[in-house]
Backbone bond lengths (Angstrom), bond angles and torsions (degrees), N, CA, C in turn:
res aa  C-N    CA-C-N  psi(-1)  N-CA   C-N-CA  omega(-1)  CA-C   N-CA-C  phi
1 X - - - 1.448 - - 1.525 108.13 -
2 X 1.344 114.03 144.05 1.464 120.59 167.46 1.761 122.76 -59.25
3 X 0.766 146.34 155.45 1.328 147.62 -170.31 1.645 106.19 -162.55
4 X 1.137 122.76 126.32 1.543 128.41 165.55 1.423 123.48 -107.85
5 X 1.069 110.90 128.27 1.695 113.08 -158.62 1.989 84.07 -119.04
6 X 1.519 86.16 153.00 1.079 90.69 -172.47 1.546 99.07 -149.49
7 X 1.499 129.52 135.45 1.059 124.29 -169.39 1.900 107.25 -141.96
8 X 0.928 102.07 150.83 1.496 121.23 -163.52 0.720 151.72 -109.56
9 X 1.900 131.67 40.57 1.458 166.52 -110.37 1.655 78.78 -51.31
10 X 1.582 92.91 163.02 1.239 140.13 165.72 1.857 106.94 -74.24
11 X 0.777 120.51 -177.76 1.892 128.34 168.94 1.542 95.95 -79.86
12 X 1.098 132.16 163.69 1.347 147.10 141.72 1.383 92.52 46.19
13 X 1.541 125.51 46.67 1.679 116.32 160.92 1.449 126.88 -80.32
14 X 1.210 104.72 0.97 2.153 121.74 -167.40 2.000 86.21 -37.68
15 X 1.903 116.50 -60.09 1.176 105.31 -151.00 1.699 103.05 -70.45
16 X 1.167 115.07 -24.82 1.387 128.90 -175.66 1.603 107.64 -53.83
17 X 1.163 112.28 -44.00 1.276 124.18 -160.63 1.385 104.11 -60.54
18 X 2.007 103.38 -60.32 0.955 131.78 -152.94 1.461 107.15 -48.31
19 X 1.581 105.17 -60.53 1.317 115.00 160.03 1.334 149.68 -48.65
20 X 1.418 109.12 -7.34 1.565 116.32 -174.03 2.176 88.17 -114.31
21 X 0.939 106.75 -15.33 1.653 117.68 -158.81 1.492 104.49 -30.53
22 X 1.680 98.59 -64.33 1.897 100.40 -176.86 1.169 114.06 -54.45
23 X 1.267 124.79 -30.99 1.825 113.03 -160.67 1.363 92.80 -82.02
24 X 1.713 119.91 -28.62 1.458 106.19 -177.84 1.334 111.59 -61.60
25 X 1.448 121.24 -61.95 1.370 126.42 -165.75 1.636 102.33 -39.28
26 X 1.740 110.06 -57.38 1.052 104.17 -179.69 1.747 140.83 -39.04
27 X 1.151 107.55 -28.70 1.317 116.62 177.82 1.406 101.73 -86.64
28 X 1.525 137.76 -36.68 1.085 129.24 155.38 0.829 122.91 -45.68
29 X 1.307 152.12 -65.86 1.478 156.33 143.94 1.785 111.59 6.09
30 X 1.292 118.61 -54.44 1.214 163.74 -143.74 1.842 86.48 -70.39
31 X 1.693 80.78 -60.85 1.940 96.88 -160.20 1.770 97.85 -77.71
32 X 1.516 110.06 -38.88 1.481 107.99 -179.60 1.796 124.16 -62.13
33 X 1.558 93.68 -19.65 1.295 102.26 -165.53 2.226 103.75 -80.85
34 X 1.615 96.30 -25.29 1.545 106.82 -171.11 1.276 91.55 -83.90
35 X 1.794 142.97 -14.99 1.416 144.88 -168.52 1.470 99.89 90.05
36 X 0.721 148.80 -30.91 1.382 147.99 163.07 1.583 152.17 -8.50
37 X 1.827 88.10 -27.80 1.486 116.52 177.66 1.040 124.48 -112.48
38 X 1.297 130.92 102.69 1.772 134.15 -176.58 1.215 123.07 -80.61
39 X 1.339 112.15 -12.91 1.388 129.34 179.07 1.564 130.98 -165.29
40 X 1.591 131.68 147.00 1.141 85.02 139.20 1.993 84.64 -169.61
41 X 1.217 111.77 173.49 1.388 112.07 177.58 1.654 123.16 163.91
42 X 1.252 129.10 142.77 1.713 136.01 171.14 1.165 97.86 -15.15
43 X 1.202 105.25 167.03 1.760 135.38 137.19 1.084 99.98 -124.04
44 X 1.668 112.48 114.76 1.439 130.96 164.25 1.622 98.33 -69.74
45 X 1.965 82.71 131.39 1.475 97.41 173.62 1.893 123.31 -64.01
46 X 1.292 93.34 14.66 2.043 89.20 -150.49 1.897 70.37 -139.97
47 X 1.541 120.85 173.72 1.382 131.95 171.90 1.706 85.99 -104.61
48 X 1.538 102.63 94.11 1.525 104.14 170.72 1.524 105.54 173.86
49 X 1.552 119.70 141.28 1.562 114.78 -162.99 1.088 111.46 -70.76
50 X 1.700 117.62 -25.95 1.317 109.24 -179.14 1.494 107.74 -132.27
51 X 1.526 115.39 93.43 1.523 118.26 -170.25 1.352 130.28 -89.87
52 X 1.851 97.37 29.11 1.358 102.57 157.72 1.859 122.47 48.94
53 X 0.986 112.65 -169.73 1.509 109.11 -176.63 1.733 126.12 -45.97
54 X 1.484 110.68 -1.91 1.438 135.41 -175.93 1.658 85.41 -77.16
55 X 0.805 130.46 -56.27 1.950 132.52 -171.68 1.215 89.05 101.79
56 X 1.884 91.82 -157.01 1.526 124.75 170.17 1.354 107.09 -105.17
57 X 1.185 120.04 -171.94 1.797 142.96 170.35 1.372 99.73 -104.91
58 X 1.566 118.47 -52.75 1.472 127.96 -144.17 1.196 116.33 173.07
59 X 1.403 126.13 -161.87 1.610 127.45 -160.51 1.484 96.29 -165.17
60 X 1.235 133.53 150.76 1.621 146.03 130.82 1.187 104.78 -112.03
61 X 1.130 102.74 171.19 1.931 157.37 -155.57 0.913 106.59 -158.07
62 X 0.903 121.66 141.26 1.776 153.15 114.27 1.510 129.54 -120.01
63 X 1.003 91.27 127.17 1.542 125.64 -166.18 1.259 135.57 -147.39
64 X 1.189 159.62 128.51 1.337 160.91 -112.01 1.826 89.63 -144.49
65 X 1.425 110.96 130.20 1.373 156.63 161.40 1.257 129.19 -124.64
66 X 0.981 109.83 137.21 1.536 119.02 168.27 1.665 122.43 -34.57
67 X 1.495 91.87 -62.90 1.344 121.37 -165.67 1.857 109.29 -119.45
68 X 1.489 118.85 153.50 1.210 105.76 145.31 1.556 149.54 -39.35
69 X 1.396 74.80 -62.82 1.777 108.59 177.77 1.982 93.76 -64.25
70 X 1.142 129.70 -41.52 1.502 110.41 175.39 1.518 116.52 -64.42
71 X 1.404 102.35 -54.87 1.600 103.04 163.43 2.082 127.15 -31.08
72 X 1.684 92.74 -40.17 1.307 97.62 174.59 1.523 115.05 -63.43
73 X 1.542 105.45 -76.56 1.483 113.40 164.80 1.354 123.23 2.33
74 X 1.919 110.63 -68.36 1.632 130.80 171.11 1.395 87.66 -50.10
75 X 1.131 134.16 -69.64 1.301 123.82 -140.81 1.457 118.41 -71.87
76 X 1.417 109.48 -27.40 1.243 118.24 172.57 1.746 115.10 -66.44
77 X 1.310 106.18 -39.81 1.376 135.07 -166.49 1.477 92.46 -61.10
78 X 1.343 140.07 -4.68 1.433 138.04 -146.04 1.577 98.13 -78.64
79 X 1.613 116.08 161.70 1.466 93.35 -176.17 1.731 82.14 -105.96
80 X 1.395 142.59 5.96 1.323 110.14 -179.57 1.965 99.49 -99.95
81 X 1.530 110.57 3.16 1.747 106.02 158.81 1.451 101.77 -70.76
82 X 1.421 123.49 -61.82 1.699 109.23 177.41 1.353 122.28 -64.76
83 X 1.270 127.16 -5.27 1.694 138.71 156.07 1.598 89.32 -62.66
84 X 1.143 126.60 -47.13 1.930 106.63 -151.16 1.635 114.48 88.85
85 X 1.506 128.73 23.13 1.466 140.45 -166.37 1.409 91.70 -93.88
86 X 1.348 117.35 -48.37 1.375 119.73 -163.65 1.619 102.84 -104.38
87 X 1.551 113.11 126.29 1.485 119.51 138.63 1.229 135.66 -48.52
88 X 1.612 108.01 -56.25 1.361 102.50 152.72 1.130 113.16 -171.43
89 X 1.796 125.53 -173.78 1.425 127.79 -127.06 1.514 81.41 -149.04
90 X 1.928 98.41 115.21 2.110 86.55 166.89 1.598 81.60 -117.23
91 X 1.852 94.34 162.85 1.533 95.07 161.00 1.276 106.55 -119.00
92 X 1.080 133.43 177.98 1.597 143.56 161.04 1.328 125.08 -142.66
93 X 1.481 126.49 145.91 1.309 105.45 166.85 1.847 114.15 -82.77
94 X 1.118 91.95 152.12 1.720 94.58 -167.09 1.979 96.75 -130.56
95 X 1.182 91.52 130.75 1.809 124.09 166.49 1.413 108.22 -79.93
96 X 1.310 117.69 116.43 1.697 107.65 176.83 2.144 67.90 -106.94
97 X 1.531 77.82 142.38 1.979 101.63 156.44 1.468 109.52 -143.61
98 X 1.002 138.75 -3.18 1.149 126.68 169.02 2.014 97.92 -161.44
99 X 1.844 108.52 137.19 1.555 117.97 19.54 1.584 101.93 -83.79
């Protein structure tokens, strides 16, 4: 099942991010490479693709798990939760119907 995790920067995480960035992608990579990942990307803090010293807010996913609780696990497992980027991490199960 699909599941969208959604996580919820800290204040002033831009340097936090910056630093945890590769290991994240990497595990993304990880899930895209098994087909697994339908999505995933920031929320620029500013209405602009690249909002510069403004940061992010946060991030979603979607991604397909077995289980909730596995989805959690991943999500916990994140390296920008052991960065300190994220306040916090919800998951959900998520319905793609369109496209």
């Amino acid at each position: 099942m699909w599941f969208a995790i959604v996580g919820t920067d800290v204040p002033g995480s831009l340097d936090k991010r910056l630093a945890a960035r590769a290991a994240h992608l990497e595990r993304l990579s990880r899930l895209q490479a098994e087909g697994r990942l339908l999505l995933a990307g920031p929320f620029p803090a500013i209405e602009s693709e690249d909002p510069g010293p403004a940061g992010f807010t946060g991030s979603l996913i979607i991604a397909e798990f077995l289980s909730q609780a596995e989805a959690q696990r991943w999500a916990d497992a994140d390296p920008y939760v052991a960065a300190g980027v994220y306040a916090s991490v919800e998951v959900k199960p998520f319905r793609k119907t369109l496209p």
